[in-house]
N, C-alpha and C positions, 0 to 999 in steps of 0.2 A: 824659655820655660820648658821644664821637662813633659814631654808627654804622658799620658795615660800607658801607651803604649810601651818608651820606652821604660814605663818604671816595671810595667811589666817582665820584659825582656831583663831588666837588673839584677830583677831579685829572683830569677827564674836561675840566673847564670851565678848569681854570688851564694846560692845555696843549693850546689849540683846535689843534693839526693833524691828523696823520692819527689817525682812529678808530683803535682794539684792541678787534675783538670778545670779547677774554677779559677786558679792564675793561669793555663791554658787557653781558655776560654779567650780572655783579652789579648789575644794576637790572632782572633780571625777580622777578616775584613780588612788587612795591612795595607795601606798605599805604597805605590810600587818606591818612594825615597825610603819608608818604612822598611820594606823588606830589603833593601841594597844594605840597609843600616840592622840589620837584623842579621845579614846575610856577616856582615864584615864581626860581630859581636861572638856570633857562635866558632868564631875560630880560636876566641879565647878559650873552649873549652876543650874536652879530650874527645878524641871521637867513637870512645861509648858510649856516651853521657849525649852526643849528638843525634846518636842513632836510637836511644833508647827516646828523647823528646819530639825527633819525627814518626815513628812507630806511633807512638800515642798518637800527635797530630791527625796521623793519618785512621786512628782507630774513633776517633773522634769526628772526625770529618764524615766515616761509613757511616757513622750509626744519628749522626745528629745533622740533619739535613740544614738546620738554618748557621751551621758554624760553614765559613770559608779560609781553608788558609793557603788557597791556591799561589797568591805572589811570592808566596814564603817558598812553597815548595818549589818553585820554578825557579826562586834564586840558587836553593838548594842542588840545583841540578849540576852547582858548577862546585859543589862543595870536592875535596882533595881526597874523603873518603867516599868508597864505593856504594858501600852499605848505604851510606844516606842516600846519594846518585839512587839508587835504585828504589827506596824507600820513597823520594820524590816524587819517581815517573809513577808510583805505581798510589800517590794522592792525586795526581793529574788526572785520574780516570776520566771525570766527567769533562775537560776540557776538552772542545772540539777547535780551538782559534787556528788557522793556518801555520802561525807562527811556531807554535810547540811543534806542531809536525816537522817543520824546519829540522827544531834542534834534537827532535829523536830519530830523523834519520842521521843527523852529525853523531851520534849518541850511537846508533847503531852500528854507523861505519866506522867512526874512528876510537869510541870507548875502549880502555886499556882492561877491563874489567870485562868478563863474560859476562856477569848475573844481569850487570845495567844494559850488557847488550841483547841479554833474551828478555829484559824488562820492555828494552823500546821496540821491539820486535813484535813482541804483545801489545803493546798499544796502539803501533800503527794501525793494527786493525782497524780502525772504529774510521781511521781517515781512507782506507780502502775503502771501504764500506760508503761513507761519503762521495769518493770519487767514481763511484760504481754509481750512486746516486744524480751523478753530474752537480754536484755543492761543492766540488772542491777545482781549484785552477790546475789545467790540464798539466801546464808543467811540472807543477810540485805534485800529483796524483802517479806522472811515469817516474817520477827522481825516487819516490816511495815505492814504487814497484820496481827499477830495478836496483834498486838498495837491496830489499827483501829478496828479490831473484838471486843476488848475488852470494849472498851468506846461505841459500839453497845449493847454491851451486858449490860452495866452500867442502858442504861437506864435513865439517868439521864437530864442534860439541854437539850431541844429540838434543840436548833443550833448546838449543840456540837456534838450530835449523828447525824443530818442531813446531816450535811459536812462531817461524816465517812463514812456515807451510802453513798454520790458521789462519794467520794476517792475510795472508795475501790469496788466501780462496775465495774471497768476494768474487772476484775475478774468476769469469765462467769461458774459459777459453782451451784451445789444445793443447798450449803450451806451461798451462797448473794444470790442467787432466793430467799430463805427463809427467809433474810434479807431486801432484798426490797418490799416483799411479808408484811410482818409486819409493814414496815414503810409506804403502801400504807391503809393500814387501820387503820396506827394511830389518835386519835380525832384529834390532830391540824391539820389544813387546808398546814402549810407550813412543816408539816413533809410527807405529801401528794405528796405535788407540790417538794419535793426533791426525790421521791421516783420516779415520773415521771421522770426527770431528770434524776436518774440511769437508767433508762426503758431504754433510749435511749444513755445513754452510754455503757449499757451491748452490744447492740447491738445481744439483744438475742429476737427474733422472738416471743417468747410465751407471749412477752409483746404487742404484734401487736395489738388486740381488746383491750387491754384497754389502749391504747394508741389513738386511733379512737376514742374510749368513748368521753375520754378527751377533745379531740377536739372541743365538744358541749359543755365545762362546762361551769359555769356560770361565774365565778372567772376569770379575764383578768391575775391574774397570773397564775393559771392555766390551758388556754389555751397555753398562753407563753411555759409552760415549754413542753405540747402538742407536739406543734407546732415545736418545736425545738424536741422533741424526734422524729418525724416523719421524719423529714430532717437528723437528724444523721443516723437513720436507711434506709433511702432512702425506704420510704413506699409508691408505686405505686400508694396502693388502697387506699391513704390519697388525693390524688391530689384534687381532688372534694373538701375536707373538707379545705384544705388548701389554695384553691383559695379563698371559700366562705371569708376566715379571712385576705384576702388581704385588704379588706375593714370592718375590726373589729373599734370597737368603739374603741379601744385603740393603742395607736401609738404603743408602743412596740408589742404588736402582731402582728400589720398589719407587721414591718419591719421583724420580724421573718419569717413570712408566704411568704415572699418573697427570703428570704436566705434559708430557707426549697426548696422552688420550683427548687433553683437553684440546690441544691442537691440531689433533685428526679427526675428531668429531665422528657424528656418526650414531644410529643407535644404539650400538651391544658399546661403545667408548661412555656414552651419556650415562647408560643405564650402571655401569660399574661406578662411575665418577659419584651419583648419585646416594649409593650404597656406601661408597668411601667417606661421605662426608660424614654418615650416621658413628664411623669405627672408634672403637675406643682406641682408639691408638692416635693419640691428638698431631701428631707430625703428619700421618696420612690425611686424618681429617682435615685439616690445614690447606696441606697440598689439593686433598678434592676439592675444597670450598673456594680455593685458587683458581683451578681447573674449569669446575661448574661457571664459575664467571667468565672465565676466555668463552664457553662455548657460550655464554649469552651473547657475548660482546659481538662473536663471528656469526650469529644466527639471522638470514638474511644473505646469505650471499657468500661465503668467504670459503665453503665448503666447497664450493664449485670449482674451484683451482688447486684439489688435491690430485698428486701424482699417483699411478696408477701404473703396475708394471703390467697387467693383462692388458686384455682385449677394453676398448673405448666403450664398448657393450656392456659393459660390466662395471663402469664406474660409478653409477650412482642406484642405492637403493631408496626404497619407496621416501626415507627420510629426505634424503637428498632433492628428490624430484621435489618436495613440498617447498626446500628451503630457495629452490633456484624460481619456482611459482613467486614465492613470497617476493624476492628480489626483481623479479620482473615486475612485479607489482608495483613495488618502491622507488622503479627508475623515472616515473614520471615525476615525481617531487626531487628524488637527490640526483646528482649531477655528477659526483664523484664520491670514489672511497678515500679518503685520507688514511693510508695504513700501509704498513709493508708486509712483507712474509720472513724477515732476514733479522734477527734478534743483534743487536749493536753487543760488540765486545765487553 
């Protein structure tokens, strides 16, 4: 008897024009025969018509949380076109299984295709991040690192190396210092602006002043990426520079500058955030009333482990004293914080 599924997959394939997300729909949730059988069907087609129904897939996947169509894309990984290959990894987001780590470092080292290979390069991330966590099995956490090390060391396409040096900044050691050290004086402008972006994923302090630097630059994408290393690291002495870019010429800095504030906290951060959620300009309000929540969620404690490029003397104002009172208060009931400081890929 034919399934549901594949009559789906039939009529999807015997009338390649426009998609229908509501015959899309019936191919989430595929069991792994389903997708090997799904897998082997889409070869009958051309691989525009391939790439144009994983694009959806995968646009549908982002925006509708209860659709999965993760076994499909993972079969997809091994499809003959690139485009899809890459289209795949880049539905896989939310996978964290060991197993896909597997097959995107294979993906990374041996893909005949650049784009699939700064796809898996990007993704790795998230299993760095895990194995910096201690979640993931020590052997496959170094095969991922020096995968990623390697195509650093290559040298070679500028995206491909960029996305290693993100991936692989979880990792707070001498030897990525020296890694994101090199990629911040590389001549392209966006191996630059990816090396900030490690800044603030290492989450390592010796990047604090040229981090601040940044934040004057001339480049609205690198501000952005500034802006955002400041907020990940919860930089105090950024607050000043990051209010100023509440009101940047360019939309995406201004909304950054606003989710940084909610992440550094503080009161002249609070009191702007406050103000933002009132603005008619509904993208910022948005972002404030985003913001205004982190700083509830962090209120209690979480303010206490912001970086601090001055004197130890100087890190905490009157607000601060109040929130680490509060927290000391609170330690006789709670026992831990369940929370990180390191935003996942």
């Amino acid at each position: 008897m034919v399934s549901l599924f594949e009559n789906v997959v039939e009529e999807l394939i015997s009338n390649q024009g426009e998609l229908d997300e509501r015959l899309i729909e019936g191919l989430s949730d595929a069991s792994r025969s389903q997708a090997r059988w799904f897998g082997a069907q889409l070869c009958r087609c051309s691989s525009a018509w391939r790439r144009d129904l994983i694009q959806r897939m995968v646009s549908m996947a982002e925006r509708r949380f209860e659709i999965d169509f993760g076994t499909l894309f993972r079969v997809c990984l091994e499809d003959e076109d690139p485009e899809v290959r890459r289209l795949s990894i880049e539905g896989l987001w939310e996978d964290m299984r060991p197993d896909l780590a597997r097959r995107l470092v294979t993906r990374l080292a041996e893909d005949t295709d650049v784009r699939v290979r700064t796809a898996a390069a990007s993704a790795l991330g998230r299993f760095v991040f895990m194995a910096e966590c201690d979640e993931l099995d020590a052997e496959l956490a170094a095969r991922i690192r020096q995968t990623l090390e390697n195509v650093i060391m290559e040298g070679g396409d500028v995206d491909l190396t960029r996305r290693a040096i993100e991936s692989v900044a979880y990792i707070n050691d001498a030897n990525i210092r020296a890694m994101i050290e090199d990629a911040y004086e590389h001549e392209s402008l966006r191996m630059r602006e990816s090396a900030v972006f490690a800044m603030g994923r290492s989450a390592d302090t010796y990047w604090s002043d040229t981090i601040l630097h940044e934040l004057r630059a001339a480049s609205p994408a690198m501000r952005y990426e500034a802006v955002r290393a400041a907020g990940e690291m919860m930089l105090r002495n950024a607050v000043s520079l990051v209010i100023d870019l509440v009101d940047d010429s360019d939309a995406e800095v201004r909304a950054m500058a606003v989710w940084a504030l909610g992440q550094i906290g503080g009161k002249q951060a609070r009191t702007v955030i406050e103000r933002l959620v009132k603005s008619d300009d509904e993208a910022m309000a948005v972002a404030a009333e985003e913001a205004l929540s982190e700083l509830e969620f962090a209120t209690g404690g979480l303010e206490m482990f912001v970086h601090e490029v001055s004197d130890e003397a100087d890190l905490y104002d009157d607000d601060y004293d109040d929130a680490i009172e509060d927290d000391e208060a609170a330690a006789d009931v709670t026992d831990e914080w369940d929370g990180d400081a390191l935003r996942l890929p």
